[in-house]
PDB file with SEQRES, HELIX, SHEET and CRYST1 records, atoms N, CA, C and O in Angstrom:
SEQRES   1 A   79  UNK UNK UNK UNK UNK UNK UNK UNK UNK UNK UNK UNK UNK          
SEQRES   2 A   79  UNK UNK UNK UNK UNK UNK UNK UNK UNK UNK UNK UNK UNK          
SEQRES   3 A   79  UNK UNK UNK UNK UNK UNK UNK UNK UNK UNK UNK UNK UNK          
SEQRES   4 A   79  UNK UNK UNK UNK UNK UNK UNK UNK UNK UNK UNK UNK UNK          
SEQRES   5 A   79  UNK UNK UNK UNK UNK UNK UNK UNK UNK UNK UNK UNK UNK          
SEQRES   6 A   79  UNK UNK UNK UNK UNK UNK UNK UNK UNK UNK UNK UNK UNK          
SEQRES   7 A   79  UNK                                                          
HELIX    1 AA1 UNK A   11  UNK A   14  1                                   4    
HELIX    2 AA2 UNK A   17  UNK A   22  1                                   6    
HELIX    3 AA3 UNK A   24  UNK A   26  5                                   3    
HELIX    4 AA4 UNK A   34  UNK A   39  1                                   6    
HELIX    5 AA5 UNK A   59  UNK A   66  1                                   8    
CRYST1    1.000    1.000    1.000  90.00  90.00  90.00 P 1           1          
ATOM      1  N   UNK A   1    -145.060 -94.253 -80.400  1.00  0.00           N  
ATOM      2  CA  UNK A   1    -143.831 -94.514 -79.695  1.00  0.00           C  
ATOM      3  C   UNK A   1    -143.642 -93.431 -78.638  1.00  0.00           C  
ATOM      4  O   UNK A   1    -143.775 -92.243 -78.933  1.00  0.00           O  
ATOM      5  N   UNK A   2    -143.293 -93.890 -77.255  1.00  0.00           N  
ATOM      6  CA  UNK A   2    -142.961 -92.968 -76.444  1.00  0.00           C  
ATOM      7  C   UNK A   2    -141.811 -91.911 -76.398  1.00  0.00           C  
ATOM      8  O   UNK A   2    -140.790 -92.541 -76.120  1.00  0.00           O  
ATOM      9  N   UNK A   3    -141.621 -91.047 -76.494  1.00  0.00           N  
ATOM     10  CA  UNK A   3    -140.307 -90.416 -76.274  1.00  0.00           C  
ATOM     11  C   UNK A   3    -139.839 -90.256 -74.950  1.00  0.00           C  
ATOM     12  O   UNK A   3    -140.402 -89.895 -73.917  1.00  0.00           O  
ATOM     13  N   UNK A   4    -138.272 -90.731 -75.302  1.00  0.00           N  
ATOM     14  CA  UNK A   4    -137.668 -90.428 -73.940  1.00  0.00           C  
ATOM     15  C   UNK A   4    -136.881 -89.428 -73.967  1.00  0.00           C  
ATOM     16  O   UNK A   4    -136.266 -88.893 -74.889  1.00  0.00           O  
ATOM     17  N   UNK A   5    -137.001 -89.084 -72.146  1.00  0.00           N  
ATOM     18  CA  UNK A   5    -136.297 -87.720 -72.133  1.00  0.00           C  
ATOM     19  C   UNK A   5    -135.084 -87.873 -71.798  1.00  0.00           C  
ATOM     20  O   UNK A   5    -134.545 -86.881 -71.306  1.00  0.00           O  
ATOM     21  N   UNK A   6    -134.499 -88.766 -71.903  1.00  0.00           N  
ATOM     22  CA  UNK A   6    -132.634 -88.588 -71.865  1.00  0.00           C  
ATOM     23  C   UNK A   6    -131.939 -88.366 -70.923  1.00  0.00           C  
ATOM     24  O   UNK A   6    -130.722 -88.358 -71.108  1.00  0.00           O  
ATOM     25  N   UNK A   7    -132.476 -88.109 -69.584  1.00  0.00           N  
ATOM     26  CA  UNK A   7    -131.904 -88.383 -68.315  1.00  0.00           C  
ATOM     27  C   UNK A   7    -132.325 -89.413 -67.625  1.00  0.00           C  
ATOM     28  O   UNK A   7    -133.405 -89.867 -68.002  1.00  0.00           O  
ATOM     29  N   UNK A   8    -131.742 -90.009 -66.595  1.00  0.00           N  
ATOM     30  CA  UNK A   8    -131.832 -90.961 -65.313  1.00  0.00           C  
ATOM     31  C   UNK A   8    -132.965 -90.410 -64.274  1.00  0.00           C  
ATOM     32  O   UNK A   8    -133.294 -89.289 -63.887  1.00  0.00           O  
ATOM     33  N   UNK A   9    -133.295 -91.418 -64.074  1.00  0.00           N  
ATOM     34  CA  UNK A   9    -134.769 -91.264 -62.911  1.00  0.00           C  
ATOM     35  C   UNK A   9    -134.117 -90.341 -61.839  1.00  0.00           C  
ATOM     36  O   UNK A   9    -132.889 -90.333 -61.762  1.00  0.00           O  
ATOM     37  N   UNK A  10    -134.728 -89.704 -61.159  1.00  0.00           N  
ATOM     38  CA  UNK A  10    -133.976 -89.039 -59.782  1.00  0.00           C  
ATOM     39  C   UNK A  10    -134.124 -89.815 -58.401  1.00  0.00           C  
ATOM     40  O   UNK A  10    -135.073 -89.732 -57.622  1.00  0.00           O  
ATOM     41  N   UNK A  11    -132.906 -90.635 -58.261  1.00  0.00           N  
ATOM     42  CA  UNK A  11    -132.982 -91.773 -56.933  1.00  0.00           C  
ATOM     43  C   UNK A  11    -133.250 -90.683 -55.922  1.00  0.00           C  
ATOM     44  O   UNK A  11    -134.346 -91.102 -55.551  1.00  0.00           O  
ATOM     45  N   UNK A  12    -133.052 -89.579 -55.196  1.00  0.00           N  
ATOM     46  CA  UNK A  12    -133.119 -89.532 -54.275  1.00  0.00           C  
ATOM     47  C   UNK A  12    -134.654 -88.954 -53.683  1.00  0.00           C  
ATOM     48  O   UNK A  12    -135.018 -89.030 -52.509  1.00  0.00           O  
ATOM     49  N   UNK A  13    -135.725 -88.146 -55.242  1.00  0.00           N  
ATOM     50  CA  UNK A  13    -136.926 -88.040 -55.034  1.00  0.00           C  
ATOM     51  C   UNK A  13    -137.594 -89.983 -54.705  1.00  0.00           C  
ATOM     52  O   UNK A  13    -138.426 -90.252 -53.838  1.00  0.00           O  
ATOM     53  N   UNK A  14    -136.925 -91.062 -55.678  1.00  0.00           N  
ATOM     54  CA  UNK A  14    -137.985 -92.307 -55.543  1.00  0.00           C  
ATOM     55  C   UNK A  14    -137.180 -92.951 -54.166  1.00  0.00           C  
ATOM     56  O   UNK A  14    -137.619 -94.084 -53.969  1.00  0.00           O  
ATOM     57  N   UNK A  15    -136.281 -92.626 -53.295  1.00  0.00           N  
ATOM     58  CA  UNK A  15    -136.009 -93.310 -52.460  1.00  0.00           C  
ATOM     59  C   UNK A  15    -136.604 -92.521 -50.880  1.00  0.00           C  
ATOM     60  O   UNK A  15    -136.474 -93.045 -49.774  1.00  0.00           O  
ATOM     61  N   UNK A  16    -137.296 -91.087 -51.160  1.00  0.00           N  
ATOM     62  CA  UNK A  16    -138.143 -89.982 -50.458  1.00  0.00           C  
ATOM     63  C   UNK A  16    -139.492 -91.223 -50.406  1.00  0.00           C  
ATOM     64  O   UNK A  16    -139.849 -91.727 -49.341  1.00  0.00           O  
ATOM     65  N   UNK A  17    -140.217 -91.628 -51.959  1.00  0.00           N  
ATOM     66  CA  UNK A  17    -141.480 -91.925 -52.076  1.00  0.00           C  
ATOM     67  C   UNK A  17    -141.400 -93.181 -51.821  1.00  0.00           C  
ATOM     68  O   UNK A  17    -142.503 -93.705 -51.978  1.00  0.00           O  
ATOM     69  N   UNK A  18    -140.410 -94.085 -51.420  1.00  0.00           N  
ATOM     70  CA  UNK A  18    -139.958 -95.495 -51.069  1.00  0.00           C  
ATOM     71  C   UNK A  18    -140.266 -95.005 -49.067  1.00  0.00           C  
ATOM     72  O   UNK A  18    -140.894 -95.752 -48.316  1.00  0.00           O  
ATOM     73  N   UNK A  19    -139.801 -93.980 -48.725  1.00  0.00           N  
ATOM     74  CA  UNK A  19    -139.598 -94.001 -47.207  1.00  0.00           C  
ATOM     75  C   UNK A  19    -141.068 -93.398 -46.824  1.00  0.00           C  
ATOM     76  O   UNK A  19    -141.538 -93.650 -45.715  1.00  0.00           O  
ATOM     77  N   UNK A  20    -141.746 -92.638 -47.717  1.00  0.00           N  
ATOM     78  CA  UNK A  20    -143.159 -92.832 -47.800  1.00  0.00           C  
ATOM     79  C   UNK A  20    -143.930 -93.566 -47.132  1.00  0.00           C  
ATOM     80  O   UNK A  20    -144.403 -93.496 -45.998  1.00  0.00           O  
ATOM     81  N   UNK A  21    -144.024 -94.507 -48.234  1.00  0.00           N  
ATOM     82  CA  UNK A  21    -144.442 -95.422 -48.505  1.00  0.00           C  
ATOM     83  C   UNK A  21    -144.258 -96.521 -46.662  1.00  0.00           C  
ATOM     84  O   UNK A  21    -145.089 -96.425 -45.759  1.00  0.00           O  
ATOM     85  N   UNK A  22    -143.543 -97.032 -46.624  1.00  0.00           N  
ATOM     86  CA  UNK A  22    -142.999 -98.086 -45.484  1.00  0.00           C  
ATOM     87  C   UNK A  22    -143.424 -97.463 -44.044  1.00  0.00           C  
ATOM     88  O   UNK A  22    -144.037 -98.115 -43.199  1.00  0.00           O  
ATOM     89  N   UNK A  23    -142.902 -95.739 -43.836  1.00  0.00           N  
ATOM     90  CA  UNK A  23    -142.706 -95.077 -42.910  1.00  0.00           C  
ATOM     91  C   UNK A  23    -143.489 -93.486 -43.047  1.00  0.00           C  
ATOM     92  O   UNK A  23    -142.797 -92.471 -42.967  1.00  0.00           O  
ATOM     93  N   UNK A  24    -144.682 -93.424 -43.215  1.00  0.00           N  
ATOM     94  CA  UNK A  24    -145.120 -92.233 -43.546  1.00  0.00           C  
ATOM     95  C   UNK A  24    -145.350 -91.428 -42.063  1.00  0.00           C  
ATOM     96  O   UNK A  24    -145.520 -90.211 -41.994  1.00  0.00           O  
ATOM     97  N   UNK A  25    -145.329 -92.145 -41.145  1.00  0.00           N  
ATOM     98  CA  UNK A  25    -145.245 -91.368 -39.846  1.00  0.00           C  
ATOM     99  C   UNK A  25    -143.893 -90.712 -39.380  1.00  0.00           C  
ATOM    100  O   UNK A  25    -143.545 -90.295 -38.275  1.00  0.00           O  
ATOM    101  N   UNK A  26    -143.335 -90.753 -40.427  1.00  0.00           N  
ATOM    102  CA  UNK A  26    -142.047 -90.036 -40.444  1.00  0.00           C  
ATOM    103  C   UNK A  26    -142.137 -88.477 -41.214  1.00  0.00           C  
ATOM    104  O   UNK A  26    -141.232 -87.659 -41.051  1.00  0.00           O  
ATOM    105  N   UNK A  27    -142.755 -88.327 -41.652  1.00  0.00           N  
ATOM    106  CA  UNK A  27    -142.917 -87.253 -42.521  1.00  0.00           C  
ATOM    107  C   UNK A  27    -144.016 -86.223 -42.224  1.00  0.00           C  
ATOM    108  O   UNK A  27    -145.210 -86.512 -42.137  1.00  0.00           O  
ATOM    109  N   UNK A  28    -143.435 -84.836 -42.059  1.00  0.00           N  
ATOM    110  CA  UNK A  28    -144.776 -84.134 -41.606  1.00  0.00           C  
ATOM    111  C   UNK A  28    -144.044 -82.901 -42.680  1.00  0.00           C  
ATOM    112  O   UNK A  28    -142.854 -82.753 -42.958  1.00  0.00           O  
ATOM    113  N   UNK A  29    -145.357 -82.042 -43.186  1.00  0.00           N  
ATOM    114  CA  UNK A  29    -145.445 -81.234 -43.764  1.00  0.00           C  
ATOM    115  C   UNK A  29    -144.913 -81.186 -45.189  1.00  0.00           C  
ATOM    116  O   UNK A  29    -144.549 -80.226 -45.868  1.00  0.00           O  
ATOM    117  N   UNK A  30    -144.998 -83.195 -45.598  1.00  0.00           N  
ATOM    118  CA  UNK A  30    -143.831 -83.381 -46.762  1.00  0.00           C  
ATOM    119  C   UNK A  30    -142.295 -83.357 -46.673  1.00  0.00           C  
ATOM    120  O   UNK A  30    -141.521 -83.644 -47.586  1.00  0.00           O  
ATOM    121  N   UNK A  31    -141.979 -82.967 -45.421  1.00  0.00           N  
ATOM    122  CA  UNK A  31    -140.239 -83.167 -44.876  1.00  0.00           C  
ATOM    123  C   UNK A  31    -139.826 -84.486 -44.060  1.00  0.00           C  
ATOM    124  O   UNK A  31    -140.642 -85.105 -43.377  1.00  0.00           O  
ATOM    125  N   UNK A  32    -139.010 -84.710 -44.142  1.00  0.00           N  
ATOM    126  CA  UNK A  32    -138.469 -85.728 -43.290  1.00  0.00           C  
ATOM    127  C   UNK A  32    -138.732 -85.498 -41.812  1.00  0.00           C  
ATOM    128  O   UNK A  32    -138.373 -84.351 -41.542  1.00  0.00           O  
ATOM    129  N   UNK A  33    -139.158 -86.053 -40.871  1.00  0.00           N  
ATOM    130  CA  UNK A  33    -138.904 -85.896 -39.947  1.00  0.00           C  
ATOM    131  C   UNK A  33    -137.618 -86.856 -38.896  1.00  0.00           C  
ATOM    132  O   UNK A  33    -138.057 -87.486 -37.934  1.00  0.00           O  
ATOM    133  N   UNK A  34    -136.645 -86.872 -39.080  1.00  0.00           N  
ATOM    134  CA  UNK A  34    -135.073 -87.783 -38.744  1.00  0.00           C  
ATOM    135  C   UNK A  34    -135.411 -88.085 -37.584  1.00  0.00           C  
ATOM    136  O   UNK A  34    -135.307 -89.278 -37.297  1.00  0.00           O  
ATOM    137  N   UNK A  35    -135.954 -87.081 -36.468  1.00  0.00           N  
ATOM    138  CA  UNK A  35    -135.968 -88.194 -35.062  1.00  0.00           C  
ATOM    139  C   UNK A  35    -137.406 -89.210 -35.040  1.00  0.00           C  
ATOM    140  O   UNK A  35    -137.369 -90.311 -34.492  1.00  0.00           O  
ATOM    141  N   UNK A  36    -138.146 -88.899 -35.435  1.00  0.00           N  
ATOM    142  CA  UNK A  36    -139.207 -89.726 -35.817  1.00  0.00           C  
ATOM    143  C   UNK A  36    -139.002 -91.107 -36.410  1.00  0.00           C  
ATOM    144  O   UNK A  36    -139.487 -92.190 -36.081  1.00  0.00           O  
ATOM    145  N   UNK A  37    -138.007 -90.721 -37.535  1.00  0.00           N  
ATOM    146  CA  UNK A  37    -137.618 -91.774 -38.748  1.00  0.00           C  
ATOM    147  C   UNK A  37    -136.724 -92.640 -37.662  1.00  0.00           C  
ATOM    148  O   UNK A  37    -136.946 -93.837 -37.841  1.00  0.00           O  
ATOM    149  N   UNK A  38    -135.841 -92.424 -36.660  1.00  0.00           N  
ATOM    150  CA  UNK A  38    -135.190 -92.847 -35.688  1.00  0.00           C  
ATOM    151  C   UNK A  38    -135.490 -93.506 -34.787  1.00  0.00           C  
ATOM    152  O   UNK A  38    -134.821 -94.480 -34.443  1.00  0.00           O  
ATOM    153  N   UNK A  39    -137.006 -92.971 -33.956  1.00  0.00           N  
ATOM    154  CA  UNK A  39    -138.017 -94.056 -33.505  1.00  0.00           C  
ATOM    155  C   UNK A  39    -138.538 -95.057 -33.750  1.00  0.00           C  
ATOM    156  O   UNK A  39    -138.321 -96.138 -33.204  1.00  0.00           O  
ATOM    157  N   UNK A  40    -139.537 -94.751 -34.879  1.00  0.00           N  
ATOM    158  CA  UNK A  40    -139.407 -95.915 -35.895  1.00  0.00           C  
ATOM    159  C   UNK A  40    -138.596 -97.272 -36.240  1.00  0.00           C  
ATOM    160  O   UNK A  40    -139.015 -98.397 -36.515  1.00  0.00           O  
ATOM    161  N   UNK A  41    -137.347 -96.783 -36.132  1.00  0.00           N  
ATOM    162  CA  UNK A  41    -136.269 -97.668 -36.323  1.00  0.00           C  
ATOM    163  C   UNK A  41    -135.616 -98.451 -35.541  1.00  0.00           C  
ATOM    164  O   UNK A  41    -134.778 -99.313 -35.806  1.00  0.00           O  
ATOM    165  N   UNK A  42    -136.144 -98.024 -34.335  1.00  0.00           N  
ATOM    166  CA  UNK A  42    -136.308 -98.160 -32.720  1.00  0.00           C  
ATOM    167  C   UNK A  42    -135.083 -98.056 -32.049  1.00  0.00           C  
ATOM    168  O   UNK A  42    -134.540 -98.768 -31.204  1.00  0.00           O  
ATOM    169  N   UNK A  43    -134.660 -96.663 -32.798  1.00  0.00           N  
ATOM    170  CA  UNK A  43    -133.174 -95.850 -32.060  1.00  0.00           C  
ATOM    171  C   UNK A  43    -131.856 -96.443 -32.054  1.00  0.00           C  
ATOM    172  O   UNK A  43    -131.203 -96.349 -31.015  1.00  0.00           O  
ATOM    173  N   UNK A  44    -131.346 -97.062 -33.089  1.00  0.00           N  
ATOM    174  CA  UNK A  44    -130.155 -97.980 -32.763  1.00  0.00           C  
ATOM    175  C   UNK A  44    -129.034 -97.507 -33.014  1.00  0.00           C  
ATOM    176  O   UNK A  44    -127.994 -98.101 -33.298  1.00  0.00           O  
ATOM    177  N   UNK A  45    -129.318 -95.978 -32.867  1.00  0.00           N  
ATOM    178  CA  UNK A  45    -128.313 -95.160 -33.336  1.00  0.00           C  
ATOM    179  C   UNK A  45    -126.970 -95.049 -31.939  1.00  0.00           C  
ATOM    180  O   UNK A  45    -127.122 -95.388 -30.766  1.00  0.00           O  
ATOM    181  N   UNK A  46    -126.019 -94.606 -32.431  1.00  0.00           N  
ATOM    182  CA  UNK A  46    -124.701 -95.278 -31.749  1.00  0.00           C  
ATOM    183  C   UNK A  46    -124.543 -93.489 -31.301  1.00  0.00           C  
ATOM    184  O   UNK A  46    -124.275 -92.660 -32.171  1.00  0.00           O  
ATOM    185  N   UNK A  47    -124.723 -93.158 -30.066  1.00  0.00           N  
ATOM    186  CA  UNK A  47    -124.357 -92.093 -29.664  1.00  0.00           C  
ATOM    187  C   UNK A  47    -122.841 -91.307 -29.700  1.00  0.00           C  
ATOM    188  O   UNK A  47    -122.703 -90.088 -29.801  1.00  0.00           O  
ATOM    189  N   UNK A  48    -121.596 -92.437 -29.577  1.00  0.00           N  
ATOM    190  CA  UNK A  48    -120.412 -91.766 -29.471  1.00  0.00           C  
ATOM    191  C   UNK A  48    -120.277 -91.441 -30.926  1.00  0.00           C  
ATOM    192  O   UNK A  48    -120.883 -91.609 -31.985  1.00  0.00           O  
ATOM    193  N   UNK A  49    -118.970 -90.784 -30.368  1.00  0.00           N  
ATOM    194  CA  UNK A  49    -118.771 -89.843 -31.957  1.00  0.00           C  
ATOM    195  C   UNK A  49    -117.658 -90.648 -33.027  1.00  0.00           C  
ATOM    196  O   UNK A  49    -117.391 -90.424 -34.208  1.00  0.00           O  
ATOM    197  N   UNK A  50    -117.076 -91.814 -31.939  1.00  0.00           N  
ATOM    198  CA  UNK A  50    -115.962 -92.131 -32.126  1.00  0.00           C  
ATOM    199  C   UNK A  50    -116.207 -93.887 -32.829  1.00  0.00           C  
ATOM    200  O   UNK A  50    -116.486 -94.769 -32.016  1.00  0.00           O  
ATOM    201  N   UNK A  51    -116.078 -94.255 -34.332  1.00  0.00           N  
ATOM    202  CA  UNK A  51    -116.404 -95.586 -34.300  1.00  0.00           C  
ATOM    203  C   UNK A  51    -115.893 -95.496 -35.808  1.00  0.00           C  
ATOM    204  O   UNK A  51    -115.534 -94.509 -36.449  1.00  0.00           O  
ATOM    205  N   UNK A  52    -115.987 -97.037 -36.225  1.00  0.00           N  
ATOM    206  CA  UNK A  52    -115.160 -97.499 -37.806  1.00  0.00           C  
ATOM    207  C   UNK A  52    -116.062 -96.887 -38.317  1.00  0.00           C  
ATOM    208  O   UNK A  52    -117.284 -96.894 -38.164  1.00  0.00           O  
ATOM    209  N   UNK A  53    -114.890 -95.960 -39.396  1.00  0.00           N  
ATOM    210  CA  UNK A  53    -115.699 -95.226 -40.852  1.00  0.00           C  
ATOM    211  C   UNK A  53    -114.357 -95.606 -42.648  1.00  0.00           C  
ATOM    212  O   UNK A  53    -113.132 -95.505 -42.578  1.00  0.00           O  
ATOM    213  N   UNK A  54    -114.679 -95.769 -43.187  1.00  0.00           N  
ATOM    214  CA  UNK A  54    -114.234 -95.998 -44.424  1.00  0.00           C  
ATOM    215  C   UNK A  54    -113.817 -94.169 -45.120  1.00  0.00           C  
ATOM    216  O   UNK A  54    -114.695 -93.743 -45.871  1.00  0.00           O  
ATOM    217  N   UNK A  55    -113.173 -93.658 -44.996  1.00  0.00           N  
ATOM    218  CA  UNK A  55    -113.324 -92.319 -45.689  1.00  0.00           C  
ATOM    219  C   UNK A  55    -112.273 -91.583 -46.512  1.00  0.00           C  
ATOM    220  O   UNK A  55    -111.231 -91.559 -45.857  1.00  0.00           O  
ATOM    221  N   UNK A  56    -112.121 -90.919 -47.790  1.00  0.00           N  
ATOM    222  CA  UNK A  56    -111.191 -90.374 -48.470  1.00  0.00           C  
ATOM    223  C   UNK A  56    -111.522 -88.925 -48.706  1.00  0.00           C  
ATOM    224  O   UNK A  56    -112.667 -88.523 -48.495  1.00  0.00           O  
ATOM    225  N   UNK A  57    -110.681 -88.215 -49.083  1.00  0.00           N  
ATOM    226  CA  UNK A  57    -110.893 -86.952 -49.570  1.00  0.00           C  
ATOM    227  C   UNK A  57    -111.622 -87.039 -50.740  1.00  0.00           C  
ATOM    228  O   UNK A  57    -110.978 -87.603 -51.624  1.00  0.00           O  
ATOM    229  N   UNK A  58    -112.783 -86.672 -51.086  1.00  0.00           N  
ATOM    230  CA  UNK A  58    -113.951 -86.332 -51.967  1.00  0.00           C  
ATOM    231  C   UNK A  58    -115.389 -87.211 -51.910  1.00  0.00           C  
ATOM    232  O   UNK A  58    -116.442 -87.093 -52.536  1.00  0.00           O  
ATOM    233  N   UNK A  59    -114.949 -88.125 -50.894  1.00  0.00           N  
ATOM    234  CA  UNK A  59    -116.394 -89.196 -50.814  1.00  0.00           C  
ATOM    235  C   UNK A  59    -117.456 -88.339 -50.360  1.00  0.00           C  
ATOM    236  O   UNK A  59    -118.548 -88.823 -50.659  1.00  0.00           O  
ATOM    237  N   UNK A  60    -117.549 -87.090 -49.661  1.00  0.00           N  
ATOM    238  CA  UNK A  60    -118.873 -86.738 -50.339  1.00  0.00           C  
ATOM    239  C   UNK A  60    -119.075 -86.032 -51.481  1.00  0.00           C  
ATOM    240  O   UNK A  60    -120.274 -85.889 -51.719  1.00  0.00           O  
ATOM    241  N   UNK A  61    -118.619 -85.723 -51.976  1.00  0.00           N  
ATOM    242  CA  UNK A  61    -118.519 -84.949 -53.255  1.00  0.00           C  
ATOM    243  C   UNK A  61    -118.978 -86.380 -54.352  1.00  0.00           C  
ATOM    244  O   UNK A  61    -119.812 -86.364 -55.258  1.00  0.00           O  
ATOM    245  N   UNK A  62    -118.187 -87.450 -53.929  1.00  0.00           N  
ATOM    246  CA  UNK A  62    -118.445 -88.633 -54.998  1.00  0.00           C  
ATOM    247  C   UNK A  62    -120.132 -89.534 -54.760  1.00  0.00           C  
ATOM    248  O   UNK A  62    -120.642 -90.248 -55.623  1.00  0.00           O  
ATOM    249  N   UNK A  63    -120.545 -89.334 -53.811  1.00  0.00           N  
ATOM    250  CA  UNK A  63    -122.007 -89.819 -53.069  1.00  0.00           C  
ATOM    251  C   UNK A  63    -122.826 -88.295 -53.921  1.00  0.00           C  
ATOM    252  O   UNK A  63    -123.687 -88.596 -54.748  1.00  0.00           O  
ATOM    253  N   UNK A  64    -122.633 -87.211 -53.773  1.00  0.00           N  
ATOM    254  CA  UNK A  64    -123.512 -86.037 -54.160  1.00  0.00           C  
ATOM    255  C   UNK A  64    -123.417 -86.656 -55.450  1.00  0.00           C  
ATOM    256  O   UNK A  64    -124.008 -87.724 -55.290  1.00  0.00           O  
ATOM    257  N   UNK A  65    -122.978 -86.598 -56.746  1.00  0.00           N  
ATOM    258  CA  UNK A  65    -122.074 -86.644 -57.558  1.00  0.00           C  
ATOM    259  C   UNK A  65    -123.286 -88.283 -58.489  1.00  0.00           C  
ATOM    260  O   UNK A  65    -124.108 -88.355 -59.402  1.00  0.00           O  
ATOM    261  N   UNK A  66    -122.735 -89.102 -57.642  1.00  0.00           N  
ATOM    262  CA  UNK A  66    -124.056 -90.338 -57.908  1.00  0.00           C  
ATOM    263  C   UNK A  66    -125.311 -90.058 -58.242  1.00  0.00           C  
ATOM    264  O   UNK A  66    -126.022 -90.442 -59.171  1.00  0.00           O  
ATOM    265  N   UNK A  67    -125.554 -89.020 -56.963  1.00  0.00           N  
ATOM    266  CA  UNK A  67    -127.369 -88.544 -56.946  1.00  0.00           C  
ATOM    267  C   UNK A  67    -127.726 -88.449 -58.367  1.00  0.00           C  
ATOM    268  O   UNK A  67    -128.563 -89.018 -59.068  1.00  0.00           O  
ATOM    269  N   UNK A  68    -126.969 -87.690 -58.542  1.00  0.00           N  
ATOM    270  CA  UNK A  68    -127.557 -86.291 -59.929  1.00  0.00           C  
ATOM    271  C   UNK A  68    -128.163 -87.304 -61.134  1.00  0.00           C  
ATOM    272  O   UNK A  68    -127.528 -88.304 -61.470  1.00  0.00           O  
ATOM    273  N   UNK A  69    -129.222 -87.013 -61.641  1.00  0.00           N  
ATOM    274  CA  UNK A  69    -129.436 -87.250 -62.493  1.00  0.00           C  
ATOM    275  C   UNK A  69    -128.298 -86.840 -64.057  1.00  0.00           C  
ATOM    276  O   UNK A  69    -127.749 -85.835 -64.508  1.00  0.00           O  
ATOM    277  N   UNK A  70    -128.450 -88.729 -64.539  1.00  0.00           N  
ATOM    278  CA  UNK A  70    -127.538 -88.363 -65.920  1.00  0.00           C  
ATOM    279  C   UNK A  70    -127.846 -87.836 -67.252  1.00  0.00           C  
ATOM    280  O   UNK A  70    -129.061 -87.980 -67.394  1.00  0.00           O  
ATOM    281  N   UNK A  71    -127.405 -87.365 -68.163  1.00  0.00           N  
ATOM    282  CA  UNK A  71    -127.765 -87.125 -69.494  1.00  0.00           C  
ATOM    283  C   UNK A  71    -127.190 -88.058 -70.444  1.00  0.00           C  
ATOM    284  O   UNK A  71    -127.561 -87.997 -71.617  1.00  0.00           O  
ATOM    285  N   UNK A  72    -126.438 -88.805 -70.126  1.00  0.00           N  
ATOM    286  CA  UNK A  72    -125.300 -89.296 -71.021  1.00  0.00           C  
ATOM    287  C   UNK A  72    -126.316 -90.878 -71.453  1.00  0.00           C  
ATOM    288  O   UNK A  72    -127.149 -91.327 -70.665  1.00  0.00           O  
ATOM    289  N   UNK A  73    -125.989 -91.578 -72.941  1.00  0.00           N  
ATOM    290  CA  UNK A  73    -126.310 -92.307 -73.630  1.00  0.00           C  
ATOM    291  C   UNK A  73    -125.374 -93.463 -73.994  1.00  0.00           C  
ATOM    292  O   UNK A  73    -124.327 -93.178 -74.574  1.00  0.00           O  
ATOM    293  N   UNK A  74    -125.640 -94.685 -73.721  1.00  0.00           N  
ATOM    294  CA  UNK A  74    -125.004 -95.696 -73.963  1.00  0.00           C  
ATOM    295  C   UNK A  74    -125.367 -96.107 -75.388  1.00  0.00           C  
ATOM    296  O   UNK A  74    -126.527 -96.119 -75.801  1.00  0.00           O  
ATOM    297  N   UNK A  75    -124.155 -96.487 -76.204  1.00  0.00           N  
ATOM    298  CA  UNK A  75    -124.540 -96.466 -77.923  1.00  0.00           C  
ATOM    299  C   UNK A  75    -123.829 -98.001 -78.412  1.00  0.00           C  
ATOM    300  O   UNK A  75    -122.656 -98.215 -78.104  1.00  0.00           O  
ATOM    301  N   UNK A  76    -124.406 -98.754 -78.976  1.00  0.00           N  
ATOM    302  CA  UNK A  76    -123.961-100.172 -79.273  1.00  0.00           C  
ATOM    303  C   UNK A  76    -122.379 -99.749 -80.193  1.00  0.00           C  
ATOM    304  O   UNK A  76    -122.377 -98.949 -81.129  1.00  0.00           O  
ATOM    305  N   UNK A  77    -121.417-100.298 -79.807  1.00  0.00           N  
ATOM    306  CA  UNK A  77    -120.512-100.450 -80.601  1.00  0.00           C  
ATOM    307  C   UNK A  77    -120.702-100.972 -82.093  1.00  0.00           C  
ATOM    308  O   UNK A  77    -121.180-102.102 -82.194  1.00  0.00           O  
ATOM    309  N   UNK A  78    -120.399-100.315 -83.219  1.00  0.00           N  
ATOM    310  CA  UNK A  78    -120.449-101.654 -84.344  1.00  0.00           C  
ATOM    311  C   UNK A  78    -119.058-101.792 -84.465  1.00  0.00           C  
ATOM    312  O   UNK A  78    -118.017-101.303 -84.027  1.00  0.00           O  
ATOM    313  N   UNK A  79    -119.458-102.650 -85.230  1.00  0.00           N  
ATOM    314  CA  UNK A  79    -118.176-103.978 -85.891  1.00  0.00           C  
ATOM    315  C   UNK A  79    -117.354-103.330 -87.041  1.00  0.00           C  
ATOM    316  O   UNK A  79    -116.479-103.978 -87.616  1.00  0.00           O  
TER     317      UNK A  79                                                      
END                                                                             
């Protein structure tokens, strides 16, 4: 039987090896390269500063917060 180790996969290393994967001419020295990744994408990025955003006090804190790998265990209720 395998043992498991009790935390959550780490999304933001398999979503690194996902952009890999699709876009590896984006990546030099193992880092992201963002204007590259931007080319690629064929620049559709919106230069002004000024445009619709959704935002509250702690949404990044609550996006960081997601990342993290969990420890916690879901346990069947009994009857």
């Amino acid at each position: 039987m395998e043992k498991l180790e009790g935390t959550t996969l780490n999304i933001v290393n398999e979503n690194i090896e996902q952009l890999k994967k699709i876009f590896p001419e984006a990546f030099t020295e193992g880092n992201i390269d963002f204007d590259a990744l931007k080319e690629s994408l064929g620049e559709f990025v919106d230069g002004k500063k000024e445009r619709y955003s959704f935002n509250w006090h702690g949404k990044s804190d609550a996006k960081r917060l997601a990342q993290l790998p969990s420890t916690g265990t879901l346990r069947p209720k009994s009857r």
